[in-house]
Structure formats: structure tokens, C-alpha cells
N, C-alpha and C positions, 0 to 999 in steps of 0.2 A: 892536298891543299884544300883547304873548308873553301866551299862558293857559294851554304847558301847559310842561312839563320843569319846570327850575331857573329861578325866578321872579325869584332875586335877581340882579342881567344883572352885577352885578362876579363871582359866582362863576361864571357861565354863560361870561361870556366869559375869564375863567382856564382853567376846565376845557377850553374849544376851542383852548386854546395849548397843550395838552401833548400829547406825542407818546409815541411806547413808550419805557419807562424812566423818562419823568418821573416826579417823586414831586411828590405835596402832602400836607400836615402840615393834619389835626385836634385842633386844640386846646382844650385845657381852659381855662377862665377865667384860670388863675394861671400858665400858661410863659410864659416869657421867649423871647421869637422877636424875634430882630435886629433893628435898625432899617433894614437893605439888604433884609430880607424881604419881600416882598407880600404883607400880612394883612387878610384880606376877615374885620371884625369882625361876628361878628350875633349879639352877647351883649345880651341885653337886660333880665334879672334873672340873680338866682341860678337855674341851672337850667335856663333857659330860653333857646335849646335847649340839650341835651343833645349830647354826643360822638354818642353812635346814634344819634339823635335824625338829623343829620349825615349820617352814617355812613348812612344807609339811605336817603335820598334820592340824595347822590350813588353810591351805589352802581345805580340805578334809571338809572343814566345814562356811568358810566364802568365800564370793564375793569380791574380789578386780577388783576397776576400773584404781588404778594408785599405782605407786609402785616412794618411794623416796628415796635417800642413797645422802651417800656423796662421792665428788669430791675423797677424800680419799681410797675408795675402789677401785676404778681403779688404782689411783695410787700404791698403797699401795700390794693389795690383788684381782690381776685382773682375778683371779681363781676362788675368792669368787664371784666377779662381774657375771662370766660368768654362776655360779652356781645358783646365784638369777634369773638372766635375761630367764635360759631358762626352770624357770615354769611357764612362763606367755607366751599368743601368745599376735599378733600384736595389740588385742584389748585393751590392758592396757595399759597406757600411762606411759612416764619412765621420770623421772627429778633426776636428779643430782643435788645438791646443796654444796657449800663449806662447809666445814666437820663444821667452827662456826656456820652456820646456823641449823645444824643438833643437835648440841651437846647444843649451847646456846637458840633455839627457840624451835625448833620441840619437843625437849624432854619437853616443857612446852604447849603443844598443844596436844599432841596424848593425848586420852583417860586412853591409860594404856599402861604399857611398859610390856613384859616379859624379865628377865635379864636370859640368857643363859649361860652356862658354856665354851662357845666357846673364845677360845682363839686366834686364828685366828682375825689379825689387822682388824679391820672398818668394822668388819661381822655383820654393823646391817641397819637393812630395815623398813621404815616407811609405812604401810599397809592404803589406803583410801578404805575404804568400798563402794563398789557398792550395783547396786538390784540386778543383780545376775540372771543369765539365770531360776531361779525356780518359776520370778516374769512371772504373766501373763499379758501378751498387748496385748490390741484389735486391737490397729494401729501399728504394729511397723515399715511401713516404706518397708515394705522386699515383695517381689514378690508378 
């Protein structure tokens, strides 16, 4: 029986399929994510959990090198934005795209969505997997 990581084994074993590049999509209660999509639901009221909520578990556990949302969250929900923005340092790269591009593309690209119980407008983030500081390099470049 698993007691420690990622508890929930659909999103445990999602996460152990993706490789560098892969993307998975956080979503908020109310997007529309394709029916060819793999969506690991764990909404269970309003609110509960939450995008960060998410968001910081899986982060305890995978590599991100770029982080994507839509134009929408800033406008919309610029609390939620500021809330994404500051688990990541300078080393992630941040794109913004118009909330169609998110809604009609990305959610048929990312590997697998987890649908959140967050109810809070545009609270959702598209994850690109890095290697992740645990990779070892001979070269890297640095002093």
C-alpha cells in the first residue's frame, strides 16, 4: 500500500508516463477538456481541491521547465495568476496564450488533464515537464 508521494495511483501513474516536454493540464471545475483527453477527476465540492491546491503537490513530485495559462487569468482572476507565478523562480519560462488556444488546443495536447474542484475563473495551468535538477550532467555549463 503507497503512504507517501501522490496518493491518488490514476494521477501517480499519469505523472510516471511523461517524459521531457510532456505537458499536463490543471484544471478548474468549469473547462471543457475533450473527450480523447485523459482526465483524472478529484473535484469533489466547490473548491475543494483547489488549482494550487494541485499545483503544489504535484509540483513536490515533478520537473517543470515552462508553465502556460490563458490571457483570461490575468484578466479574469489576477490573484489566481499571481498565485501560479510565484511557485516557480526565473528559471521557468511563462507564456500566456488566448484563453481559445488553451481551451480549443492545449486541452488536446497535454498528456492528461486533472479536473479540480476550483471554482475560481481561468484557474487552470498547463505543466511542460523538464529533467529536473535530480538529472545528473557532466557538462553543465556552470563554474
Amino acid at each position: 500500500m503507497t503512504e507517501t508521494g501522490i496518493l491518488n495511483r490514476d494521477i501517480a501513474a499519469e505523472l510516471s508516463k511523461l517524459g521531457h516536454t510532456d505537458m499536463l493540464l490543471i484544471a478548474d471545475a468549469g473547462l471543457a477538456i475533450p473527450n480523447t483527453t485523459r482526465v483524472v477527476d478529484i473535484s469533489l465540492r466547490p473548491n475543494d481541491p483547489t488549482a494550487p491546491d494541485v499545483l503544489d503537490e504535484v509540483l513536490r513530485h515533478f520537473s517543470v521547465e515552462k508553465i502556460v495559462y490563458s490571457q483570461a487569468t490575468p484578466d479574469v482572476s489576477p490573484a489566481r495568476e499571481a498565485e501560479f507565478l510565484k511557485r516557480f523562480g526565473a528559471d521557468v519560462a511563462v507564456e500566456v496564450v488566448p484563453h481559445a488556444v488553451l481551451r480549443d488546443e492545449l486541452t488536446k495536447k497535454v498528456k492528461f488533464a486533472i479536473r479540480t474542484g476550483d471554482f475560481t475563473a481561468n484557474s487552470n495551468i498547463v505543466l511542460v515537464s523538464a529533467g529536473g535538477p535530480r538529472w545528473y550532467c557532466e557538462n553543465t555549463g556552470r563554474g
